[in-house]
C-alpha positions as CSV (number, residue, x, y, z in Angstrom):
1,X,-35.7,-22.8,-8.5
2,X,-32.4,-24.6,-8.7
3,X,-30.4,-21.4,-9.7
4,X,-30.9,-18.0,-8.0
5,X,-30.0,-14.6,-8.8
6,X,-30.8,-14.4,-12.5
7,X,-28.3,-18.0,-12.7
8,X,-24.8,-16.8,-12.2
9,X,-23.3,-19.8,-11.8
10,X,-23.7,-19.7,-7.8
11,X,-25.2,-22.8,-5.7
12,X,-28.5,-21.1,-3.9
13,X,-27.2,-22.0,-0.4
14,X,-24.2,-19.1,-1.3
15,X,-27.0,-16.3,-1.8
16,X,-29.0,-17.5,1.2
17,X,-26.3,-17.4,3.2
18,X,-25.0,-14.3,1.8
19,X,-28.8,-12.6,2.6
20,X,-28.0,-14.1,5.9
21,X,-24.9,-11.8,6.2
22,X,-26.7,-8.9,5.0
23,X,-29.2,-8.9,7.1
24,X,-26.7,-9.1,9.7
25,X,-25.0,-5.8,8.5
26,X,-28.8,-4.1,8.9
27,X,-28.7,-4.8,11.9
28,X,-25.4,-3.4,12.9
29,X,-26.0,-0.5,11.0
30,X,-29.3,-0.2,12.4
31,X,-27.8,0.3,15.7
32,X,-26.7,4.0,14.5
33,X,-30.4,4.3,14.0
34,X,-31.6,3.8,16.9
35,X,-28.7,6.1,18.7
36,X,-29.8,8.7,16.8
37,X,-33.3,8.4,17.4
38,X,-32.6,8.4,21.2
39,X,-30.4,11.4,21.4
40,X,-31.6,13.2,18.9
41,X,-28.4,14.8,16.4
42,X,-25.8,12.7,17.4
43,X,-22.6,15.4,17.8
44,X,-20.6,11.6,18.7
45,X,-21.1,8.2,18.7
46,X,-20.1,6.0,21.4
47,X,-17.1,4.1,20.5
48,X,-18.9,0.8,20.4
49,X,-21.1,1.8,17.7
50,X,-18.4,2.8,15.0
51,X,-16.9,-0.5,16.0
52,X,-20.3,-1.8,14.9
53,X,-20.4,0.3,11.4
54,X,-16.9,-1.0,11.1
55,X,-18.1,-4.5,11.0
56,X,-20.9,-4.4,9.0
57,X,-18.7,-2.5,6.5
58,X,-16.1,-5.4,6.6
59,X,-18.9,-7.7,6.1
60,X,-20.1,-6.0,3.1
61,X,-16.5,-5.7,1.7
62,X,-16.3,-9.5,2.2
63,X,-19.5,-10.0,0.1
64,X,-19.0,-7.2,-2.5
65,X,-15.7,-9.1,-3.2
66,X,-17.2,-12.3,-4.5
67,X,-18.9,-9.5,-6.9
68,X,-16.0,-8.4,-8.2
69,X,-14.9,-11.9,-9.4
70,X,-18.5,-13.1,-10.6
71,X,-19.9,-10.4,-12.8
72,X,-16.2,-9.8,-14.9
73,X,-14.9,-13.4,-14.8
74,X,-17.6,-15.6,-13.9
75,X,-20.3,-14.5,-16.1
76,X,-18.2,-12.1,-18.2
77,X,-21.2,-9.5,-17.8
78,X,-18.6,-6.3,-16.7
79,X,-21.6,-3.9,-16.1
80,X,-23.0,-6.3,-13.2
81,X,-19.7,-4.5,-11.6
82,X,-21.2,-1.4,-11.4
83,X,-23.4,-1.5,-8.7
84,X,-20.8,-3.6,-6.0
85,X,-18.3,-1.1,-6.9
86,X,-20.0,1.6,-6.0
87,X,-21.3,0.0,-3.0
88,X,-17.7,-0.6,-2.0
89,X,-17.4,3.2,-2.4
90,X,-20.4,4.5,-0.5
91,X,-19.6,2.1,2.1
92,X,-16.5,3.0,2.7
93,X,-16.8,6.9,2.8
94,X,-19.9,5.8,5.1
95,X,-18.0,4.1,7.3
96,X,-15.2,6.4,7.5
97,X,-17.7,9.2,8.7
98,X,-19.2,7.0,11.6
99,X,-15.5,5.8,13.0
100,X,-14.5,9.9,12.8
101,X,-17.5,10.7,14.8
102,X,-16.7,7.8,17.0
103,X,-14.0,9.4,17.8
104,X,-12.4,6.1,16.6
105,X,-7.8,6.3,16.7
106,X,-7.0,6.7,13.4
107,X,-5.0,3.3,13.8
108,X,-8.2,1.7,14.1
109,X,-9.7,3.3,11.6
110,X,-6.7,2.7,9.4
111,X,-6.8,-1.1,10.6
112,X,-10.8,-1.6,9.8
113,X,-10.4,-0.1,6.8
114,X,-7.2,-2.6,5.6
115,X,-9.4,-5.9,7.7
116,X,-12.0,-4.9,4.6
117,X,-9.9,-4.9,2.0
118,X,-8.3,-8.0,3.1
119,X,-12.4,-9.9,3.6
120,X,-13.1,-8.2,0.0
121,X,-9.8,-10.3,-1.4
122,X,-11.0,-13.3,1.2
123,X,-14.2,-12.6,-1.2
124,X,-13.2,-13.0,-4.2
125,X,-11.4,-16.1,-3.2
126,X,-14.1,-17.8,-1.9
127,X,-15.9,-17.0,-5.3
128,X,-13.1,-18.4,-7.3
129,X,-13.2,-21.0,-5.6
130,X,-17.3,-21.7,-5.3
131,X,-18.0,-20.4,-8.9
132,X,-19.3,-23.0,-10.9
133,X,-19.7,-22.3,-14.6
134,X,-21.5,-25.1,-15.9
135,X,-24.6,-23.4,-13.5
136,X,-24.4,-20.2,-15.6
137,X,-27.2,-19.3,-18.0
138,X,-26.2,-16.7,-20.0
139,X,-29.3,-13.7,-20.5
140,X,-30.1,-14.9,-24.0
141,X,-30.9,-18.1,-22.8
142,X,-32.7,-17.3,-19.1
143,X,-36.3,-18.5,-19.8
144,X,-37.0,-15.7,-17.1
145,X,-35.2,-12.8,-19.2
146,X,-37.5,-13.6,-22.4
């Protein structure tokens, strides 16, 4: 139980505290939820809700971006891309549609959108910089892959 997440060459306190963070983007993104269960088919969103999507979508940015670095780079496994990438894409069309119906400034929107690009580069840093090869198992040797 040393290494987590099929040993990528990440410490186990990164992915708990990276399932920390994404629990806290259910939780923002839950709030939409619950607004629309309340009031039924939401025609807008209060402005304070977008602001919340727009969070939880620079949160997952920030995570996504370590993704980017690890599968290609750190565990030369391109494919593992795949998935991240088309989070990054689903979250940001996603996003986009909550801070329209927000009836978020495009500024803003402009701005939230550039703050996640920024956290997913932030992201990638921080997994440079925390990416420790000599923990990575390579699939044909995982005793769990066998």
């Amino acid at each position: 139980r040393l290494l987590v997440e099929g040993d990528l060459g990440t410490a186990p306190w990164i992915h708990r505290c990276a399932g920390f963070v994404e629990g806290l983007v259910l939780l923002l993104r839950g709030t939409a939820l619950k607004h629309l269960f309340q009031s039924g088919v939401a025609k807008e969103l209060q402005v304070e809700v977008s602001r919340k999507f727009s969070l939880a979508h620079l949160l997952t940015y920030q995570l996504l971006g370590g993704a980017l670095y690890v599968w290609p780079f750190g565990t030369k496994y391109a494919t593992g891309m795949i998935p991240a990438s088309l989070t990054l894409l689903t979250s940001g069309i996603a996003t986009d549609y909550w801070m329209r119906l927000g009836n978020l400034p495009a500024k803003e929107r402009i701005g939230w959108h550039v703050g996640s690009g920024v956290a997913a580069l932030l992201g990638m840093g921080m997994a440079v910089v925390l990416h420790d090869p000599t923990r990575y198992i390579p699939r044909s040797k995982n005793k769990t892959d066998l």
